[in-house]
Structures are given as structure tokens and as C-alpha cells.
C-alpha positions, 0 to 999 in steps of 0.5 A, spaced: 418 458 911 411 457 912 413 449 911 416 449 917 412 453 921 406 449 919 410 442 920 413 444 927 405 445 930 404 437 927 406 433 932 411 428 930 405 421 929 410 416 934 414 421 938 413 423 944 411 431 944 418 435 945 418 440 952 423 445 949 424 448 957 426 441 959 431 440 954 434 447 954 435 445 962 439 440 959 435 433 960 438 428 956 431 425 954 428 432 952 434 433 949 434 427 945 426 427 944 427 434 940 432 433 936 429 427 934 422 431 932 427 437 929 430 431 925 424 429 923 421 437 919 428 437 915 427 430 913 419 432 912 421 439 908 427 435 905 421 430 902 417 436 900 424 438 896 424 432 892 418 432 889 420 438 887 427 436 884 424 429 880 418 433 877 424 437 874 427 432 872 422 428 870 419 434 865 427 435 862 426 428 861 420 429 857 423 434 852 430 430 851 425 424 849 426 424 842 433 426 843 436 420 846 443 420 845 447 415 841 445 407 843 453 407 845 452 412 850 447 408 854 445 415 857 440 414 863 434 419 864 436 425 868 431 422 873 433 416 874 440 419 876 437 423 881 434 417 884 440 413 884 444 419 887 439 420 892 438 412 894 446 414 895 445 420 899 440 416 904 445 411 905 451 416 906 448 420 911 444 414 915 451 410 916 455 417 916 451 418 922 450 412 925 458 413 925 457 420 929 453 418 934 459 413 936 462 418 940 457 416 945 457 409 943 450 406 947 449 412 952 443 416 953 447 421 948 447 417 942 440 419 938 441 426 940 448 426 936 444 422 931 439 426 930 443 432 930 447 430 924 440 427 920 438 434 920 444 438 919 446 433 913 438 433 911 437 441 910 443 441 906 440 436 902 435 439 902 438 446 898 441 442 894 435 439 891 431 446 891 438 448 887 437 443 883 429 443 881 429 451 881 437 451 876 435 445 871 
């Protein structure tokens, strides 16, 4: 993807820049310095994908605008569903993590298993925010 490839020439502003070479040989900080700069594309490509799904949903809310259901139903906007749902998925995938990183519980191997499952959960996210934008 030409989002992916222009985000991994910018350099994550307040990460150290990644030396693949040092982290393929095993170097616990490169290591950690990558995955942290990897996990930092998916979120910033998982951004670009909200915008996508929110624009969506804010235009279905617009056509649903003068059918708002019956007052009973108390029908929320399909936007505000689907800030909600992704105010929950932060909150599951930052704790969700932080419990997989306790594996190494204070070793120099916890942010590598952290980042590592931000990234794998946030690209996953981030089809299912491209899905939702592209099949409403």
C-alpha cells in the first residue's frame, strides 16, 4: 500500500530511528525500537481508516435524518455507535495488551510483546474499519 510505504519513510517524531540490522541480530532495544515504530504505522494507517468509516456513517446519518425511528426506540446515530464501539476497542486492545506484555512482566522484552500485539490487533481493526466504510 502507498500509505504504508509513505509512513515508514517518516520517522516516528519521538522514537529513536529503527536499525532493522541490529534488531534482526537480536538486540533487545532495536527490537523493542521497531516493533514500537511498526506499531506506530498500523495505528497511523488504522487513523486513516476511521476517517473513512465516521465519514460513512456520518453521511448514513444524514440520509436516516427524517426517519429517526419511533421516540421509543431511542435509536443512537450510527455514528455515535461507532465511536462508542471504537472508544471500547481502544480500551480492550491497550489492556488486552498490557496483559500480553506480562509474559515478561519488567524485562526488557515487555514493550516488544506490547507493541507487537498493538500492531497485530490494530491491523485487524483497521480491515474492519475499511469493511465498514466500504460495505454500509
Amino acid at each position: 500500500m502507498i500509505w504504508s510505504l509513505l509512513l515508514v519513510a517518516m520517522q516516528p517524531e519521538g522514537l529513536p530511528s529503527c536499525d532493522k540490522e541490529k534488531a534482526d541480530q537480536g538486540i533487545q532495544q532495536e527490537m523493542n525500537i521497531c516493533a514500537a515504530n511498526d506499531f506506530f504505522i498500523a495505528d497511523q494507517e488504522m487513523n486513516a481508516a476511521w476517517a473513512l468509516a465516521r465519514a460513512k456513517m456520518k453521511e448514513l446519518d444524514k440520509s436516516y435524518a427524517d426517519h429517526p425511528g419511533p421516540p421509543e426506540a431511542d435509536l443512537r446515530s450510527y455514528f455515535e455507535i461507532l465511536l462508542s464501539a471504537q472508544r471500547a476497542w481502544l480500551k480492550y486492545r491497550d489492556e488486552h495488551c498490557r496483559l500480553d506484555g506480562y509474559r515478561a512482566r519488567g524485562g526488557s522484552l515487555e514493550p516488544l510483546l506490547v507493541s507487537t500485539c498493538k500492531t497485530v490487533l490494530t491491523e485487524a481493526r483497521t480491515k474492519e474499519l475499511r469493511e465498514l466504510a466500504e460495505t454500509y
